[in-house]
C-alpha beads as a LAMMPS data file, in Angstrom:
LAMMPS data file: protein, C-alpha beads

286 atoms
285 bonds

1 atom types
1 bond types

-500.0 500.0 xlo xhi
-500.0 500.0 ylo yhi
-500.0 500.0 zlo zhi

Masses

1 110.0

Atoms # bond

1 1 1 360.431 -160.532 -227.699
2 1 1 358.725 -161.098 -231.181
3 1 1 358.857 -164.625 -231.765
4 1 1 357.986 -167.376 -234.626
5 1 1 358.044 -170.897 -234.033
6 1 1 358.444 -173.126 -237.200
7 1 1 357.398 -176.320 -237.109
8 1 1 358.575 -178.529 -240.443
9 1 1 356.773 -181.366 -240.267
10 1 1 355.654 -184.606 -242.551
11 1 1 353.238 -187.161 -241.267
12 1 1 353.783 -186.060 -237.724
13 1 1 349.915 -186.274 -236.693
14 1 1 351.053 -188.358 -233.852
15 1 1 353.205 -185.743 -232.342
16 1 1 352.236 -182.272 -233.758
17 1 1 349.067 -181.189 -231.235
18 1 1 351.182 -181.328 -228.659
19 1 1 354.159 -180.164 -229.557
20 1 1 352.243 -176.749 -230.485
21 1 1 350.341 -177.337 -227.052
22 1 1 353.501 -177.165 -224.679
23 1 1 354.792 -174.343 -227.520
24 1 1 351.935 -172.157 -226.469
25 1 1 352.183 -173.165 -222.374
26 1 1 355.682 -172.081 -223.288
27 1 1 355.753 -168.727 -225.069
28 1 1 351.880 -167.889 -225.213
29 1 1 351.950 -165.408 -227.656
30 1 1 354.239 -167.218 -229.943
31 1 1 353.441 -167.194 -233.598
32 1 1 353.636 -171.046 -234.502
33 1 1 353.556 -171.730 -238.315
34 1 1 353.473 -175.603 -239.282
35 1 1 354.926 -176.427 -242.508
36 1 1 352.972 -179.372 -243.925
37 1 1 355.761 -181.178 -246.267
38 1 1 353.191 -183.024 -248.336
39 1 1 351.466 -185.289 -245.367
40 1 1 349.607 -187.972 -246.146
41 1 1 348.215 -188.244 -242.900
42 1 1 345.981 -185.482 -240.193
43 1 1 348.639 -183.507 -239.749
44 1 1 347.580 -180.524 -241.378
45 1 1 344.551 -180.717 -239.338
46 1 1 345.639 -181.470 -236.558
47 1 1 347.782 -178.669 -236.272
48 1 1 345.348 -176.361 -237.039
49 1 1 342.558 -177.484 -234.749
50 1 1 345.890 -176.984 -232.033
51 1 1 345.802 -173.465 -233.261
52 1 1 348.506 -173.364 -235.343
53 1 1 348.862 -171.379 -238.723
54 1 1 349.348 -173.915 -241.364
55 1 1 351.521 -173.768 -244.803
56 1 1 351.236 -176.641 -247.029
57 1 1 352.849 -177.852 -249.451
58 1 1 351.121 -179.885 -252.420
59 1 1 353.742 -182.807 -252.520
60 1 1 356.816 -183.859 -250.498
61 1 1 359.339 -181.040 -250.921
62 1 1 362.280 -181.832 -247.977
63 1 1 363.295 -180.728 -244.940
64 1 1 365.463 -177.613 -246.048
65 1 1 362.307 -176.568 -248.192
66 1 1 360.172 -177.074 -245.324
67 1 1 362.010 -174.782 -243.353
68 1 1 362.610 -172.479 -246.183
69 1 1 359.089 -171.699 -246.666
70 1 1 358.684 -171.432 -242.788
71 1 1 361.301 -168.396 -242.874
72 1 1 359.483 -166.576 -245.428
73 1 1 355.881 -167.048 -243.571
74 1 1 357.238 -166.117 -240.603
75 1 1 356.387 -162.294 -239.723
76 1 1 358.496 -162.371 -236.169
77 1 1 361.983 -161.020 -235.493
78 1 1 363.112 -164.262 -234.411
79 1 1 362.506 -167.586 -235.203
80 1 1 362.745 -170.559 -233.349
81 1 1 363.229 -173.743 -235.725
82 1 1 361.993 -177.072 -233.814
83 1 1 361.070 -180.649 -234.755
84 1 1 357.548 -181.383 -234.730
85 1 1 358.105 -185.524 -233.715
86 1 1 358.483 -184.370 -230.148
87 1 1 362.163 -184.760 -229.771
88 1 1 363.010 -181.195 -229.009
89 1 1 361.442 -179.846 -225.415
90 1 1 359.440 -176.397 -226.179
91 1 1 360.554 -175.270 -222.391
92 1 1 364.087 -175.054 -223.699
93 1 1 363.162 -172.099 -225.754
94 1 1 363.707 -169.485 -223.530
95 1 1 367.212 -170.767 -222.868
96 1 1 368.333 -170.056 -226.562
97 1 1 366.256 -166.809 -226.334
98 1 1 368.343 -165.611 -223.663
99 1 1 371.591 -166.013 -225.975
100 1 1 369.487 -163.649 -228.604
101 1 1 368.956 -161.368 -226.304
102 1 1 372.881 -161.184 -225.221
103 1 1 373.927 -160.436 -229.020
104 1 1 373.876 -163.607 -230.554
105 1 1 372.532 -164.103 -234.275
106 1 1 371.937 -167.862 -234.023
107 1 1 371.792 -169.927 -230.786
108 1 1 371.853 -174.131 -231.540
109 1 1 370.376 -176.497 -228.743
110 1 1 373.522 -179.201 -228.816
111 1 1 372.494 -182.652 -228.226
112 1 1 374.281 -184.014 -225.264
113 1 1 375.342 -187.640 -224.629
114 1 1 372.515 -189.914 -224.514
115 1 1 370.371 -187.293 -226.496
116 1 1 371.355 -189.306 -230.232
117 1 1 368.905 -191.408 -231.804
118 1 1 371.361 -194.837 -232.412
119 1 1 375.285 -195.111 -231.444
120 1 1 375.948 -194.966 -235.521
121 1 1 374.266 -191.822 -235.777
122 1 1 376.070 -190.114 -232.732
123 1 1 379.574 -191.080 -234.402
124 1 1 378.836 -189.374 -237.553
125 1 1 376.997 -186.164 -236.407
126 1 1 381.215 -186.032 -234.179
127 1 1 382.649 -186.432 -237.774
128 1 1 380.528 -183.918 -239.306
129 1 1 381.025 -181.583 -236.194
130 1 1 385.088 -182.649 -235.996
131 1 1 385.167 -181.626 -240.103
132 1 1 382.939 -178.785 -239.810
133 1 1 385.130 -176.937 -236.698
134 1 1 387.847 -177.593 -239.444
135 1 1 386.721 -175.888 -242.029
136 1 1 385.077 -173.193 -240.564
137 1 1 387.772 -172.564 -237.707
138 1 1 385.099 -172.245 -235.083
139 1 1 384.008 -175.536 -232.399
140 1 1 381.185 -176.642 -233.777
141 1 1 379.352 -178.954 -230.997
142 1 1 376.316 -179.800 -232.830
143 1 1 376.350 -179.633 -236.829
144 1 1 373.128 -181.069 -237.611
145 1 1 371.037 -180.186 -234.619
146 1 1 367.799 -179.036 -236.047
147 1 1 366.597 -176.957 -233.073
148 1 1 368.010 -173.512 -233.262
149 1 1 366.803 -169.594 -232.914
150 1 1 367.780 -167.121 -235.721
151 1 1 367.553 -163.351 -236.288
152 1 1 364.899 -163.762 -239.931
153 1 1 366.706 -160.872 -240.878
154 1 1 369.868 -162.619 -240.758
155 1 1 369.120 -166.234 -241.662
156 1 1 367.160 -165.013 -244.512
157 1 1 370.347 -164.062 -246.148
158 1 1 371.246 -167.749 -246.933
159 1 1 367.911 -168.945 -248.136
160 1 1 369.518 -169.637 -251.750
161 1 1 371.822 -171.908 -250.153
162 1 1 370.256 -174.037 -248.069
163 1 1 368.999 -177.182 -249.711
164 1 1 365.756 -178.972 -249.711
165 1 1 366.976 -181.843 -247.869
166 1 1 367.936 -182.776 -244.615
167 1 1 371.331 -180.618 -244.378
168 1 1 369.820 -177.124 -243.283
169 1 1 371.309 -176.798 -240.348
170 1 1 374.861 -177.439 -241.628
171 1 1 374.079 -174.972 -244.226
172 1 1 373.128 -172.459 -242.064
173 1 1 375.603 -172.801 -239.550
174 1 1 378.570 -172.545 -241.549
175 1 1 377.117 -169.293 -243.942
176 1 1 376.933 -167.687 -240.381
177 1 1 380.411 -168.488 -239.312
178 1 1 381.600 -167.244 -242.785
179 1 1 379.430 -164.092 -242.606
180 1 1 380.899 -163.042 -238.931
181 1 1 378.184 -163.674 -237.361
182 1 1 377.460 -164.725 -233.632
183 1 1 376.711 -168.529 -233.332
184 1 1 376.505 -169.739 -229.662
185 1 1 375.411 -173.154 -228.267
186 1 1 373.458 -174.029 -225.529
187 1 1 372.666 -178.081 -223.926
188 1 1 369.865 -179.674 -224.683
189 1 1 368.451 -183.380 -224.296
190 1 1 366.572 -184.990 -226.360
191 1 1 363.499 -187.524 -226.152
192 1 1 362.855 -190.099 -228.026
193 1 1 360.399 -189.194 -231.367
194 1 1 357.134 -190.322 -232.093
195 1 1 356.820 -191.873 -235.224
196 1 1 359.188 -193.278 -237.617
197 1 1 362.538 -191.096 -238.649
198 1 1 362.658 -189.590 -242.567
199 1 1 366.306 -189.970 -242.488
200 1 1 368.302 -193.102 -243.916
201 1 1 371.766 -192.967 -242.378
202 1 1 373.932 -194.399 -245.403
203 1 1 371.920 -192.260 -247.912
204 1 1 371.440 -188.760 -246.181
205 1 1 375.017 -189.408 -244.258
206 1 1 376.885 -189.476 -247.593
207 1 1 375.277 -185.977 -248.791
208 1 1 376.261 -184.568 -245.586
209 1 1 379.692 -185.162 -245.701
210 1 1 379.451 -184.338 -249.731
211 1 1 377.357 -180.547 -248.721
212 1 1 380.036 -180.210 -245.813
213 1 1 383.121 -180.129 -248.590
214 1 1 380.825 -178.030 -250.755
215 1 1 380.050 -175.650 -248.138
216 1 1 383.966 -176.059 -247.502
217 1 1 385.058 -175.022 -251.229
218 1 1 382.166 -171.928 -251.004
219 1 1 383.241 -170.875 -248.014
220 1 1 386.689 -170.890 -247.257
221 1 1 388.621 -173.220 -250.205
222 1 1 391.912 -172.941 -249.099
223 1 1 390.824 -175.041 -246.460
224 1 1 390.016 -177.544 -249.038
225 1 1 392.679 -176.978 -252.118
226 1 1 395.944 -176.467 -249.846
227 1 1 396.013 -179.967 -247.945
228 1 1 395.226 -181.324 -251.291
229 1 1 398.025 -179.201 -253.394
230 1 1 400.628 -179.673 -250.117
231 1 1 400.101 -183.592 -250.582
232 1 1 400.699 -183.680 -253.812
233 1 1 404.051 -181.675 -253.506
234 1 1 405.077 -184.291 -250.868
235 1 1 404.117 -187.247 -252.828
236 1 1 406.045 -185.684 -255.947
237 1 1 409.039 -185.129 -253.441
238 1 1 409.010 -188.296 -252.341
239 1 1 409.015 -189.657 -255.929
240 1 1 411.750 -187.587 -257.203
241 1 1 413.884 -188.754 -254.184
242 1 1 413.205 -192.563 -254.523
243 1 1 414.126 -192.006 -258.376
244 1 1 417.179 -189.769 -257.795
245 1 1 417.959 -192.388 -255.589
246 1 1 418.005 -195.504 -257.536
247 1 1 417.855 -194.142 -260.806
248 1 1 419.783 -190.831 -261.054
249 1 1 416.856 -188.951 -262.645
250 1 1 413.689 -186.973 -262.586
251 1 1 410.268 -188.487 -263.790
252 1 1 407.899 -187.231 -265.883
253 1 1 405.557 -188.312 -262.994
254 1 1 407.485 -185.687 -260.378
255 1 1 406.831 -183.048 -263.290
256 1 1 403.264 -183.759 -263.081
257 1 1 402.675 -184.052 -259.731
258 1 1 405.081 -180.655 -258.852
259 1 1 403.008 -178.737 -261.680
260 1 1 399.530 -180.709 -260.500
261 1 1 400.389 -179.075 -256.700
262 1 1 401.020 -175.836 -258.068
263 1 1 397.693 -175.814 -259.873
264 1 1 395.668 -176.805 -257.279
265 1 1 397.161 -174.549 -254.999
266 1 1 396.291 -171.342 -257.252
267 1 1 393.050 -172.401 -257.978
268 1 1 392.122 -172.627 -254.055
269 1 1 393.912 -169.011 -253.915
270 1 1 391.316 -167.777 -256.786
271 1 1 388.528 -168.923 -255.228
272 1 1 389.547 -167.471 -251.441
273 1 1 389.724 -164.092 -253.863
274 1 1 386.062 -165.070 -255.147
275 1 1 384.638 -166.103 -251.923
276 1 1 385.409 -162.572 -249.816
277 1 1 384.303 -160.463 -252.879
278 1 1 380.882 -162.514 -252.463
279 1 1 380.807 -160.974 -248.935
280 1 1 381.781 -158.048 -249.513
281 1 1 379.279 -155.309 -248.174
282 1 1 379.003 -151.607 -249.995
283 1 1 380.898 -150.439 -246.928
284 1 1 384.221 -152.364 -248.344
285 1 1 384.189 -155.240 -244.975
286 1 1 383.908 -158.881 -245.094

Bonds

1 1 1 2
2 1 2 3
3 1 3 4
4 1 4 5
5 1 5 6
6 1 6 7
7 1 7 8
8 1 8 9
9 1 9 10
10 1 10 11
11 1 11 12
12 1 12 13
13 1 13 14
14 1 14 15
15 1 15 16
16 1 16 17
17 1 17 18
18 1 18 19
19 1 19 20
20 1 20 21
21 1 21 22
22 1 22 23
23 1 23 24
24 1 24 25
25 1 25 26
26 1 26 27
27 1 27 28
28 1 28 29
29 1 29 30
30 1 30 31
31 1 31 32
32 1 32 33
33 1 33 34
34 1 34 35
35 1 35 36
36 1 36 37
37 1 37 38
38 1 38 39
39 1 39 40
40 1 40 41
41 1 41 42
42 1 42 43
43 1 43 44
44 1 44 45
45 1 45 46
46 1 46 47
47 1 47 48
48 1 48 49
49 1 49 50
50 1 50 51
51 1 51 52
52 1 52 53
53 1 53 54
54 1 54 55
55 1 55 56
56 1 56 57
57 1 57 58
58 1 58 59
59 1 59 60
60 1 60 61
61 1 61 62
62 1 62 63
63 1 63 64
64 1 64 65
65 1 65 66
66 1 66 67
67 1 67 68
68 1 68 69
69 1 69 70
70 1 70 71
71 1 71 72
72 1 72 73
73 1 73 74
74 1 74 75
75 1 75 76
76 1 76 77
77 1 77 78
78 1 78 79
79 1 79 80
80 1 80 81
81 1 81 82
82 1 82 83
83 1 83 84
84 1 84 85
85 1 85 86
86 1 86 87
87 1 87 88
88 1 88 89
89 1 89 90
90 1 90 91
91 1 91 92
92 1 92 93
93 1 93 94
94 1 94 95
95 1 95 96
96 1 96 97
97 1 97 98
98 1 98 99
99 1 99 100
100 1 100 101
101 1 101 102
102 1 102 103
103 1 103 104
104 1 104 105
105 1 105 106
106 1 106 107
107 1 107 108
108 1 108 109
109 1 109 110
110 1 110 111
111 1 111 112
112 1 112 113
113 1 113 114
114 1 114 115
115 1 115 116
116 1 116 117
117 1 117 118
118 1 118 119
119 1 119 120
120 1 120 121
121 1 121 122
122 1 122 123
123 1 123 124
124 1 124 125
125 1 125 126
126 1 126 127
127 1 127 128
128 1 128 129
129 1 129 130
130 1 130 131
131 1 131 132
132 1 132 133
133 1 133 134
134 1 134 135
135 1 135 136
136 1 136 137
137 1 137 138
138 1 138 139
139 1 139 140
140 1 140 141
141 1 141 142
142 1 142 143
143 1 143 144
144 1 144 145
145 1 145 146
146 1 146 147
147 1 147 148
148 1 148 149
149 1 149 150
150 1 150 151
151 1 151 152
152 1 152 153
153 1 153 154
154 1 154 155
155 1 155 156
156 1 156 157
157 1 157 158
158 1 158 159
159 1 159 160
160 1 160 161
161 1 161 162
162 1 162 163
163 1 163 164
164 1 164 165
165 1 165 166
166 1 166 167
167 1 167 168
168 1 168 169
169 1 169 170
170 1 170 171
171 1 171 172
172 1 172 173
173 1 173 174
174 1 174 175
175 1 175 176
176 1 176 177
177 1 177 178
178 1 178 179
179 1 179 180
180 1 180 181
181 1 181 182
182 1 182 183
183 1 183 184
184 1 184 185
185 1 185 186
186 1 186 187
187 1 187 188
188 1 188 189
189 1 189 190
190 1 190 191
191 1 191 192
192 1 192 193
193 1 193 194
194 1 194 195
195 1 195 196
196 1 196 197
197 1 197 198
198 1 198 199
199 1 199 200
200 1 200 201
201 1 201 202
202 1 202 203
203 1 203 204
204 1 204 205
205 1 205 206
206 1 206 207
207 1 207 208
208 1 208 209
209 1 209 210
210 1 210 211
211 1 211 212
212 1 212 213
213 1 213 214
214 1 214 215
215 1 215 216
216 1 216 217
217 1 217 218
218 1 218 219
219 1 219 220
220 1 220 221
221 1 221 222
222 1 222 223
223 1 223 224
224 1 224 225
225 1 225 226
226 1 226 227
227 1 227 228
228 1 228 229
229 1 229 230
230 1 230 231
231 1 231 232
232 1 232 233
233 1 233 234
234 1 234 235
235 1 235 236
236 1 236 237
237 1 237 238
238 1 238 239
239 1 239 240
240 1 240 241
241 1 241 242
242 1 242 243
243 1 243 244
244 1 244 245
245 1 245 246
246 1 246 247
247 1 247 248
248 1 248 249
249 1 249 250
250 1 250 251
251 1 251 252
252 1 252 253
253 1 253 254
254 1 254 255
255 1 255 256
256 1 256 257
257 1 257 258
258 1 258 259
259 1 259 260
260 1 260 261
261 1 261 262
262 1 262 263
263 1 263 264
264 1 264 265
265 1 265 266
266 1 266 267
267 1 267 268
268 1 268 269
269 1 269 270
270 1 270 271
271 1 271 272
272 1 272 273
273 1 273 274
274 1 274 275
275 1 275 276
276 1 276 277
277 1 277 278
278 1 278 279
279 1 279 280
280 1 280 281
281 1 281 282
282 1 282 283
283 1 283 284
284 1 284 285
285 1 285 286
C-alpha cells in the first residue's frame, strides 16, 4: 500500500529522529514528510539527517496549516497523520491501515482511558465527542485525536475548511460524516510527549466548542436552529399561559417570541436546503 506519513511538528527536536526512526522500522518504504511549523529549534535538521523529507514553513503558521501543507506534499494514496512529540506509537499504523484496506475512507486511533494528557483535558475531548455524535448523528469516540489515516483523494476535499489551528481533526471528521463517507475507529494508547504541549486548554478549548457549532450550522443546521426555535415556542407558551392566567391576555412578548421561533426555525430549514446543494455531485446524490 502507497503510504505518506505526515509529521506536523514545531520545536519537536527532542522527539522527531525517532519518531521517523520507529516510522521507517515500521513501514520501511513509507514516504515521511515533516512539516516544520516555524521551529526555532534543530528540528528541521534533525529530521532530515533521520531521512525525512522536510517542508518548512518561514514563521509559525498552526497546526491545521501544518497539516494542510503536509496533504498537498504528500504524493501517496494514503496518508497517515501522526504527532511528532512521541505520543502516538508508529507500530499502530498498520492497525488503521487494515481499516483502509476493508473500505474505510478515514480510520482515527481513539485514545483510551489513561491515554489523556490531564483529567481536565479528558472531560472536554467527552464533551466535544458527546456534542459532536450529536450533531453529526454518528458515535464519535475520539473528536480531537490527531492520529488518523485518510484516502488524499478524499481528505483533500476539505482542505478549505480546515483551519490553521489546533481543530483539524474535528474539521475533518465531521466534513466526512457529512460527505457519506466511511469513518471507523480503532484503540490506541498513548505515551506521554516529549517536550512541552502548544495547546492552552481555556484558550484552544473555547474555539473548539465555538468550530464544533460552526461545523454544526455548515453541516447539518437543523441540528442547531430547531432546539433553539422549539425553545423559544415553549418559553412563549409558557408566557402566554402564565399571562392568560393571571391577566386574561396575550403579551406583546408571546408575539415576539411565537414569531422569533418561527424565524429561527425557517432559517435552519434554508440553510439544510443550502447545505445538501453544497454536496450535491453532477450525478444529482448527496
Amino acid at each position: 500500500m502507497c503510504i505518506s506519513v505526515v509529521l506536523p511538528a514545531k520545536n519537536e527536536a527532542g522527539a522527531v529522529g525517532e519518531t521517523i526512526r520507529k516510522v521507517r522500522e515500521t513501514i520501511p518504504d513509507a514516504e515521511i514528510i515533516v512539516v516544520d511549523d516555524g521551529s526555532t529549534d534543530q528540528t528541521a535538521s534533525l529530521s532530515a539527517a533521520a531521512g525525512a523529507l522536510v517542508v518548512s514553513h518561514p514563521y509559525c503558521k498552526g497546526n491545521g496549516s501544518a497539516i494542510k501543507t503536509g496533504a498537498r506534499a504528500a504524493t501517496k494514496k494514503i496518508i497517515v497523520f501522526m504527532d511528532a512529540d512521541g505520543q502516538h506509537n508508529p507500530e499502530d499504523i498498520p492497525r488503521l491501515l487494515v481499516s483502509i484496506q476493508n473500505g474505510h475512507d478515514m480510520v482515527v486511533g481513539a485514545r483510551q482511558k489513561g491515554s489523556q494528557a490531564s483529567i481536565g483535558r479528558g472531560f472536554a475531548n467527552g464533551l466535544y465527542n458527546c456534542l459532536a455524535s450529536w450533531i453529526t448523528g454518528h458515535n464519535i469516540e475520539d473528536l480531537t485525536s490527531g492520529f488518523r489515516a485518510v484516502r488524499a483523494e478524499r481528505f483533500r476535499e476539505f482542505l478549505y475548511l480546515l483551519p490553521n489551528g489546533f481543530s483539524y481533526p474535528t474539521t475533518s471528521t465531521m466534513a466526512f460524516f457529512r460527505a457519506g463517507y466511511s469513518v471507523a475507529y480503532v484503540p490506541i494508547h498513548t505515551a506521554k510527549r516529549i517536550g512541552k504541549s502548544h495547546i492552552r486548554i481555556l484558550r484552544d478549548g473555547s474555539r473548539f466548542l465555538i468550530i464544533i457549532f460552526k461545523i454544526g450550522t455548515l453541516f447539518s443546521p437543523l441540528k442547531i436552529f430547531a432546539p433553539v426555535a422549539l425553545g423559544m415556542v415553549t418559553l412563549a407558551s409558557a408566557w402566554y399561559g402564565w399571562t392568560w392566567w393571571h391577566q386574561s391576555r396575550f403579551t406583546n412578548m408571546s408575539t415576539l417570541l411565537y414569531t422569533g421561533g418561527v424565524m429561527v426555525f425557517l432559517m435552519g430549514l434554508i440553510s439544510e436546503q443550502i447545505t445538501a446543494l453544497m454536496y450535491k455531485d453532477s450525478g444529482g446524490k448527496t
